[in-house]
C-alpha positions as CSV (number, residue, x, y, z in Angstrom):
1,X,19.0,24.6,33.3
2,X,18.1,22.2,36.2
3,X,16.8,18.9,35.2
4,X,18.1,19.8,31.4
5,X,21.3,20.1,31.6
6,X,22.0,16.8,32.9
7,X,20.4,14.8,30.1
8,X,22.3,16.9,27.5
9,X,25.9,16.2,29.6
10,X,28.5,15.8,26.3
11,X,30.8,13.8,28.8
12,X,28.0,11.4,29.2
13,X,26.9,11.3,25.8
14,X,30.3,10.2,24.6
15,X,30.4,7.4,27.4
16,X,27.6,6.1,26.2
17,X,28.5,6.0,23.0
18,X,31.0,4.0,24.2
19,X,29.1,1.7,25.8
20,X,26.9,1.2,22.6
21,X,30.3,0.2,20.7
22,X,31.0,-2.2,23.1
23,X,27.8,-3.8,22.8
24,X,27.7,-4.1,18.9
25,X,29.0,-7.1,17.2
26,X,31.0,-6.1,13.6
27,X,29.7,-7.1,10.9
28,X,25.9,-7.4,12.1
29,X,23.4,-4.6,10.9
30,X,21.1,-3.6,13.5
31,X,17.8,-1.8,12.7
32,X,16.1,0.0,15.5
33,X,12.5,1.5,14.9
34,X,12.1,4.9,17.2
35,X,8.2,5.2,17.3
36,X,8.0,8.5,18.1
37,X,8.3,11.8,16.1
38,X,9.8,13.2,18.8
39,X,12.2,11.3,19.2
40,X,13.4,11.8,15.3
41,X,13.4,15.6,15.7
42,X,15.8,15.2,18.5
43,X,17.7,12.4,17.2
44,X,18.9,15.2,14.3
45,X,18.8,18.3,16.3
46,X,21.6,16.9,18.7
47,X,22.9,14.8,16.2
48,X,22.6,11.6,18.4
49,X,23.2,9.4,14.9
50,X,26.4,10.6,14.7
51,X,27.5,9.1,17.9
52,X,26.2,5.3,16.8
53,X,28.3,3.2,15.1
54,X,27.7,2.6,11.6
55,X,25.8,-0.7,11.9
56,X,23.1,0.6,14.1
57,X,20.5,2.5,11.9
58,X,17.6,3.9,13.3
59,X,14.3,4.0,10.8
60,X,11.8,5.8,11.7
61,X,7.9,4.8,12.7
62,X,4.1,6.2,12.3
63,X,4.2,7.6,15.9
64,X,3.7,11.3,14.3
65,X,0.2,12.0,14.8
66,X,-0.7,14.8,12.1
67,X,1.2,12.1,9.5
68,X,-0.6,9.5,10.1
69,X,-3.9,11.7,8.9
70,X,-4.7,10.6,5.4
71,X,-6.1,13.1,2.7
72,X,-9.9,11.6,2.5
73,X,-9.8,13.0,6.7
74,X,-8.9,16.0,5.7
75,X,-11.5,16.7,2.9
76,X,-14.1,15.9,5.7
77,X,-12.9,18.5,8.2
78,X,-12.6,20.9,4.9
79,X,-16.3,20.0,4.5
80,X,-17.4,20.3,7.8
81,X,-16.0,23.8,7.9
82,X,-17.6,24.8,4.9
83,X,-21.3,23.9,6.9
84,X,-23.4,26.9,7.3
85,X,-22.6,28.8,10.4
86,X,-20.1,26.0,11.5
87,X,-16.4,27.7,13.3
88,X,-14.2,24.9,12.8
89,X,-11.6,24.6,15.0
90,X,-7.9,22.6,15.0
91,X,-4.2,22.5,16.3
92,X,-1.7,24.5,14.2
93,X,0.1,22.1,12.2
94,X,-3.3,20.5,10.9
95,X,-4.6,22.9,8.6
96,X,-1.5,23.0,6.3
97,X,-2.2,19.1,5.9
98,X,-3.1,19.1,2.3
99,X,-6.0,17.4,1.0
100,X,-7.3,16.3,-2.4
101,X,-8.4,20.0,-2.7
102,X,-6.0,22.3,-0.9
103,X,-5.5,22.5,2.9
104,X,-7.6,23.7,5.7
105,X,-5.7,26.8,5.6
106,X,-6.4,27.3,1.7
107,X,-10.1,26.5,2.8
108,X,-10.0,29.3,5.5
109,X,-8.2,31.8,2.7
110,X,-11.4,30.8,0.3
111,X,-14.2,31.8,3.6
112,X,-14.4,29.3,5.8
113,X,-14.4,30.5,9.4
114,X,-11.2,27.8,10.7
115,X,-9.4,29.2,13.7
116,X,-6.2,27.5,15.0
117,X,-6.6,26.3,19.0
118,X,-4.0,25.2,21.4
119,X,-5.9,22.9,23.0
120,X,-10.0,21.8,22.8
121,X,-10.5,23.8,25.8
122,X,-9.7,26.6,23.6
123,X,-12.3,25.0,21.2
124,X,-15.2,24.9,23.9
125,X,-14.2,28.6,24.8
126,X,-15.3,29.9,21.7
127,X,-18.6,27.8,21.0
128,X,-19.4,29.4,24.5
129,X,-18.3,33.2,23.2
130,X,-20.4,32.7,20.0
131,X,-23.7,30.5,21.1
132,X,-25.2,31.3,17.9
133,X,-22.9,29.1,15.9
134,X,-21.8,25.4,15.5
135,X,-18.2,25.4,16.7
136,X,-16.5,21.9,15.7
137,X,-13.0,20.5,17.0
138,X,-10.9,18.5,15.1
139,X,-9.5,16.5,17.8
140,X,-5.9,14.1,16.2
141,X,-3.5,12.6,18.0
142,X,-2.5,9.0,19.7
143,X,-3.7,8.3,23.4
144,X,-1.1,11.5,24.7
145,X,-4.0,13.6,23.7
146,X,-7.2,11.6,23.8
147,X,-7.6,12.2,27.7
148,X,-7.6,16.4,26.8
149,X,-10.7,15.9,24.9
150,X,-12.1,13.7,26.6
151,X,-11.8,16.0,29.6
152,X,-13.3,18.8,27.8
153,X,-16.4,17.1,26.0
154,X,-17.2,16.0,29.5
155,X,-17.1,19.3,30.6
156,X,-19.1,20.7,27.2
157,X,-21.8,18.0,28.9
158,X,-21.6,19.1,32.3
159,X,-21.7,22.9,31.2
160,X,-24.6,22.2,28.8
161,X,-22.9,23.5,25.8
162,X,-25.2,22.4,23.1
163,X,-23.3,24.1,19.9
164,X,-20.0,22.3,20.6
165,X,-19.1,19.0,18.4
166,X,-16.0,17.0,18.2
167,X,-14.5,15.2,15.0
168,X,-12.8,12.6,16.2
169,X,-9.5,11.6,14.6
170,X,-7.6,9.9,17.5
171,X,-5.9,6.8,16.7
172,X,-4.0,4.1,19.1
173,X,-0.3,3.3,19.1
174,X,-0.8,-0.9,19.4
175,X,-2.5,-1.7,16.2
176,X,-0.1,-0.1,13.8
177,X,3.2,-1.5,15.7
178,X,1.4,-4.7,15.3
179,X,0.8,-4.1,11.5
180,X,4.3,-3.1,10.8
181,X,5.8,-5.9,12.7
182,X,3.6,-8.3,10.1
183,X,5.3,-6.2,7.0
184,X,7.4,-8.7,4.9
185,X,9.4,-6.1,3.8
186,X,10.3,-4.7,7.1
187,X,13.3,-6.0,9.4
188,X,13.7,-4.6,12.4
189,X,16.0,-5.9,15.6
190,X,14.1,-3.6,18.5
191,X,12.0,-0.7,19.4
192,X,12.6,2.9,21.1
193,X,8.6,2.9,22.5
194,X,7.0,6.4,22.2
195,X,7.5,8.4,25.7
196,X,4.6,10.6,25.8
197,X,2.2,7.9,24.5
198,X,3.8,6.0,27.5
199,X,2.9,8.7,30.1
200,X,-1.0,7.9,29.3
201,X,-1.1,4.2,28.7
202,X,2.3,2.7,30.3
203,X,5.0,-0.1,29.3
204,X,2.6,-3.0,29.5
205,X,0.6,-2.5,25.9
206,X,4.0,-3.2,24.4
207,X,4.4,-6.5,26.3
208,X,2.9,-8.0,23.2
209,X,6.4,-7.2,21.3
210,X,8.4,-9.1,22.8
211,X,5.9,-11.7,23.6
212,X,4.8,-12.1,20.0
213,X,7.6,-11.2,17.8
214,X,10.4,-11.4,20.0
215,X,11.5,-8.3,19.7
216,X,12.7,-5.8,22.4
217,X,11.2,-2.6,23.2
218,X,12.9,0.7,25.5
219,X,10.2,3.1,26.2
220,X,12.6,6.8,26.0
221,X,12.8,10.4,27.1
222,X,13.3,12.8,24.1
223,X,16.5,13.9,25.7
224,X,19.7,13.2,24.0
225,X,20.8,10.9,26.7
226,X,17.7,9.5,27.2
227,X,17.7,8.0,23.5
228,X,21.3,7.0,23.6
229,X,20.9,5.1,27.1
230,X,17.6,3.9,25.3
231,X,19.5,1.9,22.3
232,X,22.7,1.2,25.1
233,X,19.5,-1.0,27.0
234,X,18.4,-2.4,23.6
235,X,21.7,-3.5,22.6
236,X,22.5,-5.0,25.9
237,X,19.2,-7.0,25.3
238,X,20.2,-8.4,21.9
239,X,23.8,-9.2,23.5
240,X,22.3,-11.1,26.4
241,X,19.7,-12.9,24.2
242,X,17.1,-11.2,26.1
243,X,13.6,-10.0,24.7
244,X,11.7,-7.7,27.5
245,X,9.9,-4.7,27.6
246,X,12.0,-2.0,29.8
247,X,11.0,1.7,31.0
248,X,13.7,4.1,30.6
249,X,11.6,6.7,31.1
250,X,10.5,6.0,34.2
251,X,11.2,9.7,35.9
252,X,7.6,10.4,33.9
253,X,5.9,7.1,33.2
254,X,4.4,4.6,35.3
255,X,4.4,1.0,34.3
256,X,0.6,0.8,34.5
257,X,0.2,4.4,33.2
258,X,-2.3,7.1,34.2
259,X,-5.2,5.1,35.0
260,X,-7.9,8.1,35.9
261,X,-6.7,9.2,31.9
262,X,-7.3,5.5,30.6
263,X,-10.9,5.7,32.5
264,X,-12.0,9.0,31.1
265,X,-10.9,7.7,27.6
266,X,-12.9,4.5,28.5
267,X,-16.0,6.1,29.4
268,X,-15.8,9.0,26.2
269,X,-14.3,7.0,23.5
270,X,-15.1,3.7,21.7
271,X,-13.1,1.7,19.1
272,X,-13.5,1.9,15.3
273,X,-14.1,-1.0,13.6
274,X,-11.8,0.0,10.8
275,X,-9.4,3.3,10.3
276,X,-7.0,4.3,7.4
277,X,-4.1,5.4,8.1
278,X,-1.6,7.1,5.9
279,X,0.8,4.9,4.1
280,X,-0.4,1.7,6.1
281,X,-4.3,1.5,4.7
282,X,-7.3,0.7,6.9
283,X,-6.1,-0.9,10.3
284,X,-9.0,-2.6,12.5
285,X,-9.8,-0.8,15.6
286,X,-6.7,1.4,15.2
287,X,-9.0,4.8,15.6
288,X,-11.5,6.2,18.2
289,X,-14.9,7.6,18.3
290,X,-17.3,9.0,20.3
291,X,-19.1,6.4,22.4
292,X,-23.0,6.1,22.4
293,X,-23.4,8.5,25.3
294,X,-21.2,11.2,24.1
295,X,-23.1,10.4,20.6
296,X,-24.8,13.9,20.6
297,X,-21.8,15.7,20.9
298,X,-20.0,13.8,17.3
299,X,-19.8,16.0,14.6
300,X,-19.6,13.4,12.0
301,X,-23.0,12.4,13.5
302,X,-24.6,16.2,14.1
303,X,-23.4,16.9,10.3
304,X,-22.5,13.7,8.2
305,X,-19.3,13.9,6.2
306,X,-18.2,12.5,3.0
307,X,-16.3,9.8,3.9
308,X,-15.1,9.2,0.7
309,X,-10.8,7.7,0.6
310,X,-8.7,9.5,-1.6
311,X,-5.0,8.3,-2.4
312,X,-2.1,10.0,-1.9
313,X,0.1,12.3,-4.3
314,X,2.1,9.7,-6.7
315,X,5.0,11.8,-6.1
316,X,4.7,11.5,-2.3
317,X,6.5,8.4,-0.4
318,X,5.5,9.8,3.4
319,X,4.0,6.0,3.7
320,X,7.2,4.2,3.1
321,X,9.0,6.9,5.2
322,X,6.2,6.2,7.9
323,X,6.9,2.4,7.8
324,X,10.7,2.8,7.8
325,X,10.8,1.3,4.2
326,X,12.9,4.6,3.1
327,X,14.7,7.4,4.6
328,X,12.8,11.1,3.8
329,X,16.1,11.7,1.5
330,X,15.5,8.8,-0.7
331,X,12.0,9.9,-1.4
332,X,11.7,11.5,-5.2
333,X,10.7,14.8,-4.3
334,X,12.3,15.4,-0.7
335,X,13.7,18.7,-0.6
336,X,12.8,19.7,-4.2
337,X,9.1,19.8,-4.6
338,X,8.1,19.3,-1.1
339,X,9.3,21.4,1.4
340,X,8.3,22.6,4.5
341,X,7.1,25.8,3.2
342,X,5.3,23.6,0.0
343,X,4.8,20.3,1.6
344,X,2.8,17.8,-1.0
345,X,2.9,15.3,1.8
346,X,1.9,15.1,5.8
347,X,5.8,13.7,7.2
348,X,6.7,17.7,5.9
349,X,4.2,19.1,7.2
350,X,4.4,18.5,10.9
351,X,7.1,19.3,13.6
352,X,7.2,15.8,14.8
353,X,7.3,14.5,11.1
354,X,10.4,12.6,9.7
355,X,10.8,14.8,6.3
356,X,10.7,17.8,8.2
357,X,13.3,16.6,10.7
358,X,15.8,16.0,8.2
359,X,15.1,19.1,6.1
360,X,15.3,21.1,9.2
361,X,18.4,20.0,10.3
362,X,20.0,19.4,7.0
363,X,20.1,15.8,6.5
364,X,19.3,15.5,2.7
365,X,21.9,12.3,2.4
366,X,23.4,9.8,4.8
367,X,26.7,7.7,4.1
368,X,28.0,5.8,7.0
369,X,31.0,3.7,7.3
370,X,29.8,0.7,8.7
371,X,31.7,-0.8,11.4
């Protein structure tokens, strides 16, 4: 396929492996953080790891937005759906995030009306097809999907849709790089940057990276090629004792990124004071809400919800997987007890999520010789 093929090219792939050997110094360990969720899924679908010498390890980051959900969120949306009258409404992979209680899906198989949507236009469809009932949207995600809602609860306003609602759950990609990089127990020698983030809010949040910690940062397609040229740049950085922010991507994202999508987000959205995250705790303005003049449209407002933080399975290690502490094999009960068909926590869960990337793709141990 056009425009495919070319950033799968095996010729290529093995000349920049090449490359990346050239670039590596024996006997150093180098620890590169990809961000992005997709980026692990197609790290181990093309088996890109392979082609890295030993002493580059890539560890894996919270940019894997139904992960980073913690289990208090989703007993609120399970309570919201169980409103009277209320049709709650969410993406696919959300309702088999389990809760303290069960899942959304569980809650749907015990009554409550929750349909899965493709997108919160879908959402705003059906509070129009049924005007007699709440209809709620359980909008996740990191700034690649923010501007989609934003869109639509501006049209929900302009259309006068009075029985549509939005729980917000969006979250921002800065804060929680900016946390991990102040972990003690985390060492890391660069970043791949998250592409489709990238496409919304551009190279130049990252500029604090380098800035701050001194750390470089390759924002990356999700193509094979794409992440292979991305650790070739980062390499080449650390080599030439340089510490910059670079666009590899830039066939889809502008340095400034979309700025009509950043001033829709401006005008709907306004930052949480605090937000937990899964496996990194409560992170200040981290999340997103509904700003003052979209106030009428909250659902958190329009209903209340519990609010109350509940702590993740003991068994479960999805926050060390989410900080790159551990690899999803080294957690207890990777594989065994949670699976993709049984998942006890949210990295097995999702198709961007780390466990579920190496379960997929058969990666239950990893022994490299190191060069």
């Amino acid at each position: 396929m056009r425009f495919v093929d070319e950033y799968r090219d095996p010729d290529l792939g093995r000349a920049l492996a090449g490359e990346i050997l050239s670039l590596v110094e024996p006997g150093r360990h180098y620890k590169l953080m990809e961000v992005c969720g997709g980026h692990t899924h197609s790290i181990y679908k093309y088996g890109v790891d392979d082609l890295l010498p030993g002493n580059v390890e890539l560890v894996h980051g919270p940019g894997c937005p139904v992960c980073v959900i913690p289990m208090g969120r989703v007993d609120d949306g399970i309570a919201l759906a169980h409103e009277p009258g209320v049709i709650f409404t969410c993406f696919g992979d959300m309702m088999r995030v389990p809760g303290s209680d069960g899942s959304l899906l569980d809650a749907k198989a015990r009554g409550a009306d929750i349909r899965m949507v493709y997108s919160p236009l879908d959402a705003l469809r059906i509070a129009k097809q049924n005007p007699d009932r709440e209809v709620v949207f359980f909008a996740i995600g990191f700034e690649t999907t923010a501007p989609s809602t934003a869109l639509t609860l501006k049209r929900a306003r302009a259309e006068r849709v009075e029985n549509f609602s939005c729980m917000c759950s969006h979250v921002t990609i800065v804060p929680p790089l900016r946390a991990l990089l102040e972990s003690p127990d985390l060492r890391l020698d660069g970043f791949i940057g998250p592409g489709h983030v990238s496409t919304v809010v551009g190279a130049r949040p990252f500029e604090f990276i380098p800035a701050d910690y001194g750390k470089p940062v390759v924002i990356a397609g999700f193509e094979p090629l794409d992440i292979l040229q991305a650790v070739a740049m980062i390499l080449a950085q650390l080599s030439q004792d340089r510490c910059e922010v670079e666009n590899q991507y830039k066939r889809v994202v502008p340095y400034e990124g979309n700025l009509r999508a950043l001033e829709v987000m401006a005008e709907v959205f306004e930052l949480r004071p605090h937000f937990e995250w899964r496996g990194l705790g409560f992170i200040s303005h981290s999340g997103l809400r509904l700003s003052e003049a979209y106030a009428d449209l909250d659902a958190e407002r329009r209903f209340g919800v519990p609010g109350v933080r509940v702590a993740d399975p003991k068994a479960c290690q999805c926050g060390e997987v989410l900080k790159g502490v551990i690899k999803p094999w080294e957690c207890k009960v990777f594989g065994t007890a949670c699976t993709p068909e049984r998942p006890i926590g949210t990295c097995m869960v999702s198709s961007e999520g780390a466990c579920a990337a190496y379960y997929n793709f058969g990666r239950f141990a990893r022994e490299r010789e190191v060069v």
